[in-house]
C-alpha positions as CSV (number, residue, x, y, z in Angstrom):
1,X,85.4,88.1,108.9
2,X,88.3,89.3,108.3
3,X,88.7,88.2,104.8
4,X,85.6,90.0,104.0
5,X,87.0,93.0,105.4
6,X,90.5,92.5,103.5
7,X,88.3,91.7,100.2
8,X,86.0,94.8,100.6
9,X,88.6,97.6,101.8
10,X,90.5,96.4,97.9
11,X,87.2,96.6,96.3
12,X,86.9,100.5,97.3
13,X,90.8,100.9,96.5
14,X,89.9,99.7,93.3
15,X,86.7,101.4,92.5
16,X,88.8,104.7,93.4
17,X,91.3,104.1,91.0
18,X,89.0,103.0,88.6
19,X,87.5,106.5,89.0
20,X,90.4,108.0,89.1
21,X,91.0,106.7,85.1
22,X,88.3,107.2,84.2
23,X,87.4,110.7,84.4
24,X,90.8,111.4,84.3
25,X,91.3,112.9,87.4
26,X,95.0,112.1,88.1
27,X,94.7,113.3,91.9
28,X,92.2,110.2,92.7
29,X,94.6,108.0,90.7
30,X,97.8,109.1,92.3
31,X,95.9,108.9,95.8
32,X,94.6,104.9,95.4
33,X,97.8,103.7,93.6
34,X,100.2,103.5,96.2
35,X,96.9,101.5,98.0
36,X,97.1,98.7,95.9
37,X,100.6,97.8,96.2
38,X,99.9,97.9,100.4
39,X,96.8,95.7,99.8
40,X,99.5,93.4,98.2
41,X,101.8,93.4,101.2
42,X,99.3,93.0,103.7
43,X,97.6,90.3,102.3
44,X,100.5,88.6,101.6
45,X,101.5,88.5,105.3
46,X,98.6,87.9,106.4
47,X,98.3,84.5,104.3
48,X,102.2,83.4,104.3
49,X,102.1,82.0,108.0
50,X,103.4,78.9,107.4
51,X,106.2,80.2,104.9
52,X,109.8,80.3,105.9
53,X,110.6,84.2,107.6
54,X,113.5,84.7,105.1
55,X,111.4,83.8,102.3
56,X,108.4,86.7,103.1
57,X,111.0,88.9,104.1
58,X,113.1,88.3,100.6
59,X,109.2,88.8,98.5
60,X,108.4,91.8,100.6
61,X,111.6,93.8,100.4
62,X,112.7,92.5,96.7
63,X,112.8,95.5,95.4
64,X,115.6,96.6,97.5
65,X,118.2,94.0,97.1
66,X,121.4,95.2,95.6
67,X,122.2,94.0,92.0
């Protein structure tokens, strides 16, 4: 059930941003953006159970490591 749930609640982020490009209206697309990137996370840690804690905590906070 809940991979329906997970699978739907993406469809309507994208539909929205879809929308959003569409008709151009950049208020829709700046709303559902940030959405997708949380879809990612989420269902990421929902599915990465048996992966090593350092590992999902190195994917999910990549973008903050120093270089």
């Amino acid at each position: 059930m809940k991979k329906y749930l997970l699978h739907f609640l993406f469809l309507i982020i994208f539909v929205g941003d879809l929308v959003g490009e569409f008709y151009q209206i950049s208020w829709i697309d700046y709303s559902f953006k940030p959405f997708i990137m949380i879809w990612i996370a989420g269902y990421f840690l929902m599915y990465s159970k048996n992966i090593n804690r350092e590992v999902v905590r190195l994917a999910l906070f990549a973008d903050h490591l120093e270089k």
